[in-house]
N, C-alpha and C positions, 0 to 999 in steps of 0.2 A: 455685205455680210460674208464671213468665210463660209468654207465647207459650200458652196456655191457648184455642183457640178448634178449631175444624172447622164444616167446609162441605161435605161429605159422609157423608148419612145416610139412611137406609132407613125409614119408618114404615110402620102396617098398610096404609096406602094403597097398598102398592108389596106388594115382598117381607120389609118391616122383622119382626121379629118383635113391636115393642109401639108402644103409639099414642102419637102426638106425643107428648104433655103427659108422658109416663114420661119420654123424651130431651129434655127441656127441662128438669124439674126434677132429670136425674140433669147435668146441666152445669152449672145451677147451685149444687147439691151441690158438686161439683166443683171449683167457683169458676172456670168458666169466664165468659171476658169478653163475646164473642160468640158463636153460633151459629145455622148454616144447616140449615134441614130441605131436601132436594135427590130428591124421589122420582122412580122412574124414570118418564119418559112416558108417554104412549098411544103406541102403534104402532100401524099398518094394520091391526095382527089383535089378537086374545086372547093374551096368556102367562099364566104363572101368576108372574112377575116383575114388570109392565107396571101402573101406574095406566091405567084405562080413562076414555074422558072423559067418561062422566055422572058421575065422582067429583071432576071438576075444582073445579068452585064450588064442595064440600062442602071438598076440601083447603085452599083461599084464603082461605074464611069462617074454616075452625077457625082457622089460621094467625093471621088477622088477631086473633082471640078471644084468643090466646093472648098472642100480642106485644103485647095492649094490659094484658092481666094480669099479664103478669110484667115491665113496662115498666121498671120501678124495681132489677130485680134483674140484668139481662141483659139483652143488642142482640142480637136476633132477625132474622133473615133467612128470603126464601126463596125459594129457586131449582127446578129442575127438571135430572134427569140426562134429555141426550137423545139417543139414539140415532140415527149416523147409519148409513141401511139402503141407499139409493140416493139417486138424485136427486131422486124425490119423495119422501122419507121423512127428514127433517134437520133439526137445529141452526135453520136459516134462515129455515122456513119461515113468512110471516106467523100461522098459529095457534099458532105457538109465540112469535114476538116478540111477539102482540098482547095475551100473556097479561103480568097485572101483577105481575112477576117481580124481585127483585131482584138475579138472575146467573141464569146457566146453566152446564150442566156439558156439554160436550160427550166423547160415547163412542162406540167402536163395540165390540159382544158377538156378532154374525151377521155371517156371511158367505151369499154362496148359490156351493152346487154347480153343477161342471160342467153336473147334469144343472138346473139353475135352484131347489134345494131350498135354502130357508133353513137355516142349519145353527148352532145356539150353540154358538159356539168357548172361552164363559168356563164352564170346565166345568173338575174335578180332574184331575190328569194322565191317570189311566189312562184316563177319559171321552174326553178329548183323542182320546188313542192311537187308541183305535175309533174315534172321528168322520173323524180324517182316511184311518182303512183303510179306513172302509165309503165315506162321501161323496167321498173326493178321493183313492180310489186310491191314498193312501200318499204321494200327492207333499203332501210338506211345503212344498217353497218354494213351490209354486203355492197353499198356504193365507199363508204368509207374506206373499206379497207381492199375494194379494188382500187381509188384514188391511190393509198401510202403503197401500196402492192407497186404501182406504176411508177412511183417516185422512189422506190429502193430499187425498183432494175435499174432506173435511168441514173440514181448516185453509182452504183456496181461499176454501168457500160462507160461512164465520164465521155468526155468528147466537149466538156463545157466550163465554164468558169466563174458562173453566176445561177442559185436556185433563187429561177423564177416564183416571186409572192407566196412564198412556201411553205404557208399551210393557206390557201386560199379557202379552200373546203371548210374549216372552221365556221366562219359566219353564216353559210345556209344551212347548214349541218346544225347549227346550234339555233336557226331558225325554225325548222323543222323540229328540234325535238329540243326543245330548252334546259341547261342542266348538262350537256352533252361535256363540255369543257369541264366538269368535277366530275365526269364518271372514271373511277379508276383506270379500264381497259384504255381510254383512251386518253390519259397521261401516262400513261407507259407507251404508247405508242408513238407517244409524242416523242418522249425522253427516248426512246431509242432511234427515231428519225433526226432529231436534231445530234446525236451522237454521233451517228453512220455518215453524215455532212461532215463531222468535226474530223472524225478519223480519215478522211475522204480528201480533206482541206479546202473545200470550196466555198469562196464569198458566198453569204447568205445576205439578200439585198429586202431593204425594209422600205415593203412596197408603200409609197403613201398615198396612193390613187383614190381609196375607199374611206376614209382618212374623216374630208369634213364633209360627208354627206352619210355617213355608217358610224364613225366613232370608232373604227378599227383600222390598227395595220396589219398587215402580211409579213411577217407571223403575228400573231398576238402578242401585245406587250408582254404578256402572261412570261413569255418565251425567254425574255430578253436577258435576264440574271441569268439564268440556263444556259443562253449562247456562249454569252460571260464567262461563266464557270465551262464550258467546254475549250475555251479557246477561239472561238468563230470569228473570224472579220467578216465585218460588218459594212454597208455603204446605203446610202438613203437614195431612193428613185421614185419616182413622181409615175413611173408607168402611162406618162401624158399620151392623150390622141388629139392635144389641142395643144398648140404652141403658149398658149396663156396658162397653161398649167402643170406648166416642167418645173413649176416651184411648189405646188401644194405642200401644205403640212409638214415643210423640210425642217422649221425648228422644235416644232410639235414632237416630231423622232429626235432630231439631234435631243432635245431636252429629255424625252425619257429615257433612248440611251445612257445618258449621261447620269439621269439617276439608278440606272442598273449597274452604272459601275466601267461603262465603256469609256475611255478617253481619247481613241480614233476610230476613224471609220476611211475604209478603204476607197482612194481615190487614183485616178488617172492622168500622172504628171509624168512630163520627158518619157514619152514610149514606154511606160511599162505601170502597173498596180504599186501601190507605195501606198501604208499609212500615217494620215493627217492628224493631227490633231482635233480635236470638237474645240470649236470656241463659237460659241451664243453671243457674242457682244456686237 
């Protein structure tokens, strides 16, 4: 099958469940043509999600180890997801550009409460539910609109090349209080986030993770004539943390791309972004 590539993946380094070289040689299995390893960052603290950075050089070296062994079979890449937490905590920041990186993924998973408490918002729905009764009092839109608040500083500050699952919040959002996705306020706020990316120029990646077990991608299909009409390239990613599943629902997107009106979606060929064609056959 073409269009055969991702750029968002999980190894042990991060919260992946199995170590590179498993997700390397299940794509090229696969017959995939490119592929990006993209683990989550360090942050200011500990998670139990988060690459820490005394593992940094270990992550680069293996990397490099791999992509000179499997040089003949596969075009290896390698990025980093990075979360934007605040102003000092981002995308931008020189320890992150200064690392020798070949993309970034820019995300945001936290918020902080009223009362100043970090809170992760990428959580199942009914997790969701409690986080916003206990931490924010119930008021949804005041999580909503610290979410899009957090994702137009980090479009602003750039330092990335890919929005991470980019409206993730939609689905428990719309879990929470059903209807949510036809309330006016919040298609304008869409239509101006997805604009602020366009003007901005950054791949918008159509996360397929949540896919066949939710019935939705990252962004909403909803989105996808919209991207269209703004101009946005586009690229399909699996957001896998299992090597068996850096292919979910990649014809599922390529196909409704295709009936929004998309004819490529941006892939990673000869060292650099370049768009493909969509062909389903």
């Amino acid at each position: 099958m073409p269009n055969l590539t991702n750029y968002h993946s999980h190894c042990l380094y991060c919260d992946g469940r199995a170590n590179m070289e498993d997700f390397i040689r299940f794509a090229i299995s696969a017959g995939f043509t490119s592929y990006g390893i993209s683990s989550h960052a360090p942050l200011p603290f500990s998670t139990a999600w988060t690459m820490e950075w005394d593992r940094m050089d270990d992550y680069l070296a293996e990397f490099s180890r791999l992509k000179e062994k499997y040089a003949d079979k596969i075009e290896l890449i390698i990025g980093l997801e990075i979360d934007y937490l605040n102003e000092e905590s981002h995308p931008a920041l020189p320890r992150f550009q200064n690392l020798p990186l070949d993309y970034r993924i820019g995300s945001v998973h936290m918020l902080y409460s009223p009362e100043g408490k970090v809170v992760d918002i990428d959580t199942p729905a009914d997790t969701f539910r409690q986080l916003v009764d206990q931490h924010f009092g119930g008021n949804l839109d005041y999580v909503i609109w610290s979410y899009y608040n957090n994702l137009f500083h980090m479009l602003d500050l750039g330092g990335f090349d890919i929005v991470g699952h980019a409206d993730k919040m939609h689905y428990n959002a719309s879990c929470y209080r059903p209807g949510l996705l036809d309330e006016l306020w919040y298609d304008r706020l869409l239509h101006r986030y997805f604009t602020t990316i366009a003007e901005h120029g950054y791949i918008v990646e159509i996360n397929t993770k949540s896919y066949h077990d939710l019935g939705t991608f990252y962004p909403n299909e909803r989105y996808f004539s919209l991207l269209k009409e703004l101009g946005v390239r586009v690229q399909v990613n699996s957001d896998a943390h299992y090597p068996e599943r850096i292919n979910n629902s990649r014809v599922e997107a390529l196909t409704a791309l295709k009936k929004a009106g998309f004819s490529s979606v941006v892939e990673w060929h000869g060292g650099k972004w370049e768009d493909v064609a969509i062909e389903l056959s």
